[in-house]
Every structure is written in structure tokens, then in C-alpha cells.
N, C-alpha and C positions, 0 to 999 in steps of 0.2 A: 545615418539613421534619424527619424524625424525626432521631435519632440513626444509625440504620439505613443509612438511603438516604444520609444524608451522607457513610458508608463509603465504600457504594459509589462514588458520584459521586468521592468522592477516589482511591480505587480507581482507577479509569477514567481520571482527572488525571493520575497519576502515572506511568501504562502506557498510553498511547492505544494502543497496538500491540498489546494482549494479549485477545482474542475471550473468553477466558475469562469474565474478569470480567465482561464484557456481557451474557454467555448469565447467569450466575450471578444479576446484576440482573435480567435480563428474566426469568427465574422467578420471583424475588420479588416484582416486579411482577404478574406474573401470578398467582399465588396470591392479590393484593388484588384482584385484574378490574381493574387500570389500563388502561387503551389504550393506554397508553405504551409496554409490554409489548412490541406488535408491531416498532415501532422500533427498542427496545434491540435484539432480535433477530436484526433485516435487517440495524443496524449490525456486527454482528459477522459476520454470513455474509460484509457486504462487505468485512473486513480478510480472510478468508480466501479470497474469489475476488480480491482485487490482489494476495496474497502468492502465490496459484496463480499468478494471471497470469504474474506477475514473474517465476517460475522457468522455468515451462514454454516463455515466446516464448523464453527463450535458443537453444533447442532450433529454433525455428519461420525457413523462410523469410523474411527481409526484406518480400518481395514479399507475400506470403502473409497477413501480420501488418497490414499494411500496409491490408487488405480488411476484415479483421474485428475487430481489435484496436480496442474499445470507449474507452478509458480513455487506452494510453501516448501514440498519434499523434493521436488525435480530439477528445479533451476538449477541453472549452474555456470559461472562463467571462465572460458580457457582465457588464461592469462597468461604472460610472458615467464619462464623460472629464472630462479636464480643461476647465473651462469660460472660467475666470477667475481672476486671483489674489485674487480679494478674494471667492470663494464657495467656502464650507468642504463647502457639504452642498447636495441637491437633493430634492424630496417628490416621490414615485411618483405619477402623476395617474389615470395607465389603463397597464393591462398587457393585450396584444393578443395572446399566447398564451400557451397550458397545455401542462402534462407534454406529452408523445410527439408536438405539434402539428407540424410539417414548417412552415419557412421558406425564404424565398429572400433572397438578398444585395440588399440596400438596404431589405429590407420594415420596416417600423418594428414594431417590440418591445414597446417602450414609451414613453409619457409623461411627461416629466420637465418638473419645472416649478423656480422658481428665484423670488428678490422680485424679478428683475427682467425674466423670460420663461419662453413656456414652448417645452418641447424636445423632436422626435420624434426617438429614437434608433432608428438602423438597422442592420440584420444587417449585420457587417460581410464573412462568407460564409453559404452558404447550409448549413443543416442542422437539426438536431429537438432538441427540447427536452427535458432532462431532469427538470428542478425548477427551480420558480419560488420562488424566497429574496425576493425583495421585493416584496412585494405591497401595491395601491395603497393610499395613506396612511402608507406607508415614508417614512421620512426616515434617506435611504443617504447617507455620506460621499464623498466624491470619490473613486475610485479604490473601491468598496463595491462589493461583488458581486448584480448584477439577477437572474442564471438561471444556468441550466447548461445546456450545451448537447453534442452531440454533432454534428461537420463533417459536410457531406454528402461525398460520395468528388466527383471531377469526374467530367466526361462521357465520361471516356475508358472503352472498354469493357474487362471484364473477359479478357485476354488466353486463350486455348483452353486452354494450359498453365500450370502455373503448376512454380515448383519441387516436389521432392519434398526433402523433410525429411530432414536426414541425420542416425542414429543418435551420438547424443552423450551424454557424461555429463551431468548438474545439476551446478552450479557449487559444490556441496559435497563432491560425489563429483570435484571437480577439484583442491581445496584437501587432500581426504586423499591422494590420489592423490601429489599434487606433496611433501606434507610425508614421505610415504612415500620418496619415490626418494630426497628431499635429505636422510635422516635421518642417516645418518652425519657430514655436513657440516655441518648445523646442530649437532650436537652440542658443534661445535669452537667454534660463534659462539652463545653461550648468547643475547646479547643481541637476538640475530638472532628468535630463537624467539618471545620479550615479543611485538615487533614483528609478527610473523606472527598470533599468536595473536590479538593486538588486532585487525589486521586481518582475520581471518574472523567474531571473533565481529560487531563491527561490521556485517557483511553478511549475520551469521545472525539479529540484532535486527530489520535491516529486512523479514527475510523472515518470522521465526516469532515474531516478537517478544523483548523484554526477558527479562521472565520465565518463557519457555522456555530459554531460553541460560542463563539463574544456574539451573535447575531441571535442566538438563543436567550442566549442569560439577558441582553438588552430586551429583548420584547418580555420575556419572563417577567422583568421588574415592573415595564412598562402596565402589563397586564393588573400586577398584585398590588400597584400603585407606590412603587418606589424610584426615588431618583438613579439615572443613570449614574450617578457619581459616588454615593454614599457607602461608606464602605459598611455593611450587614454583616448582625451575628445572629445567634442563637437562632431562634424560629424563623427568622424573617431569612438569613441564610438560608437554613434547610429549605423552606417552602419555595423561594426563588429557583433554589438548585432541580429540587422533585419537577418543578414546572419547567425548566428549561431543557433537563432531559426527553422528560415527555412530547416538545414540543421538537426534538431531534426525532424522536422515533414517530411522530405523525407526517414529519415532512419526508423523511426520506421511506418511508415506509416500513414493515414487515413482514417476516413471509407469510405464506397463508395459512402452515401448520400451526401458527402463534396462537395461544387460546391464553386470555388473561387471569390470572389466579383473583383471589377476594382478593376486593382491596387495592384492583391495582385499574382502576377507572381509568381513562383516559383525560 
């Protein structure tokens, strides 16, 4: 492995969250004609549709989400059972479906064998496969993930109506909002602030990643004319934070149902 790619892969380590650097590798892979190239790629589109997801079902009917929502209610992965206390691992013998293949509950998956027997494991619901992670001649630990799969919905039909979606902010546009009305009041509870701040950023790592949120807050300071380094309280805190969130939801966008309340300027 070169020096290069070593970056990157540490790169990637250190920020699983951050699309960036994926895309950044999948071009330099691709400049060498790697195949691999394709992957880093997909990988990274798919931090940015779970971070879409994330935000946007806030907004979305229960019911609704509930039908289409791929990943948060559906996902699901077959993993190896507990067999015995005395068997650490189990060899993949036959695997009896691929990607997008449709199962039903009890259909057997796969073959699993042991030094002391061998084992047909079966859907334990019915639904379709997404990626197959162990393939035969695996040797998966106990509890080791066979496939991915995605639930089938049950048989109950799709009801005529369903709700309609009601006009809401994204949960960032809720956090300036709220820091907005209490600002007077927090001013009084400096330590109140720490704490708040910790808490959005922490929600805005999950959504846009690490190294957006420190790339935020650095130009935020830069802007309001604070040093990178200086540790801020009270107002100079709060107004860094309002402006580094703000500058999260202008870069990555909102959706178009977004209408902004008083007071909540860009």
C-alpha cells in the first residue's frame, strides 16, 4: 500500500461520517483505473442519502415512512445464532440467495456447518436481500453477519389515504430557533450555553458529519472576528454557534417545503 492511500484510508478512519474524503479517494482511485473507485463512490453517496434520510423522515408521517422508509424501520441483518457454548465460529457451506432475491419466512438462506453438524438457517421474516457479506467458504464468528436484508411490509393493504405531511422546520432550524427566543436567559446561565452547544453540535456530527461542524464553527469565528483558538463564552459563544449552524443548513441545503419563522433570517 503506498504512502498515499494510507492517508486516505486513515482519513476515512478517523471521520467515517465525512463523504468527503471518500469522494476525494474515489478520484484518486480512479485516476489509477482501480475498480475500487466505484465503491469508494457509492460509499459516500450512501453517507449522504442516511444523513438526507435522517433529516427529512422528521418532517414525514409515521404511517407514511413506515411504507417506504428503506433503512430506519426495515433493515435488518441475518447473523450467525448461538449454537453451543463450546463453538466459537461456523463455515458457510451454500448460500441460497443473492442481492434483490425475495424470501419468505422459514425459507432457508443458508448453510452452515460446524465439526459437529451441519445447519439450515432460516428467514426468520419474510423479505429481499440486500448484500451477501458471507460467502460460501466463510468462516463467520457467532453472532457474524451472513446478508443484509430489507423486511417485507405484512399483508395488510395499503390503506386509500394516508396522512398528509405537515409543514415543519428540520431540527436545526428548531435548535436556532429555540437558542433565539431563550437568548436573553441563557445569557444569565453562561453554563447553560456549553451544554446546549454540545448538544446540537453532537446532532449536527450525526447528520453532516465531524468535519463539517469544526469547518463550520472555524469560518463562523472567522466571520464574527474571532480567533481560531480562544476558548468563548457567553454571547460570543452563543452567536459563533447560531452562525455556524446556519452556515450547515446553507451549505448542505433544505428542502423546499422549508418556510422560515420571525426571526429566523439566514
Amino acid at each position: 500500500m503506498s504512502p498515499d492511500e494510507a492517508a486516505f484510508l486513515n482519513a476515512i478512519r478517523t471521520n467515517p461520517a465525512d463523504e468527503t474524503a471518500r469522494l476525494v479517494y474515489a478520484d484518486w482511485l480512479a485516476e489509477r483505473d482501480d475498480p475500487r473507485a466505484d465503491f469508494a463512490r457509492l460509499s459516500a453517496e450512501f453517507l449522504r442519502c442516511v444523513r438526507g434520510l435522517a433529516a427529512l423522515r422528521q418532517s414525514a408521517p409515521v404511517e407514511w415512512v413506515r411504507y417506504v422508509d428503506p433503512l430506519f424501520e426495515r433493515f435488518f441483518f441475518v447473523t450467525v445464532p448461538h449454537i453451543g457454548e463450546a463453538i466459537e465460529f461456523v463455515i458457510v457451506t451454500a448460500v441460497h440467495i443473492a442481492p434483490c432475491d425475495s424470501f419468505e419466512q422459514g425459507q432457508t438462506l443458508v448453510t452452515l456447518e460446524t465439526d459437529k453438524a451441519q445447519i439450515e438457517l432460516p428467514a426468520e421474516r419474510a423479505g429481499c436481500v440486500v448484500g451477501v457479506i458471507a460467502l460460501p467458504g466463510s468462516r463467520v464468528p457467532i453472532g457474524g453477519i451472513i446478508c443484509a436484508c430489507v423486511a417485507r411490509e405484512t399483508t395488510e393493504r395499503v390503506p386509500n389515504t394516508l396522512p398528509v405531511p405537515q409543514v415543519r422546520r428540520q431540527p436545526f432550524q428548531d435548535f436556532i430557533a429555540d437558542l433565539e427566543r431563550r437568548r436573553e436567559t441563557l445569557l444569565t446561565k453562561p453554563e447553560t450555553i456549553h451544554v446546549l452547544v454540545a448538544h446540537n453540535n453532537t446532532a449536527a456530527a450525526m447528520l453532516f458529519g465531524r468535519g463539517e461542524v469544526v469547518v463550520a464553527e472555524l469560518n463562523a469565528r472567522s466571520e464574527l472576528g474571532f480567533p481560531s483558538s480562544n476558548l468563548l463564552a457567553g454571547a460570543d459563544a452563543l452567536n459563533v454557534h447560531l452562525r455556524a449552524l446556519r452556515l450547515l443548513l446553507a451549505r448542505h441545503g433544505q428542502p423546499a417545503w422549508f418556510a422560515p419563522g420571525a426571526g429566523e433570517s439566514p
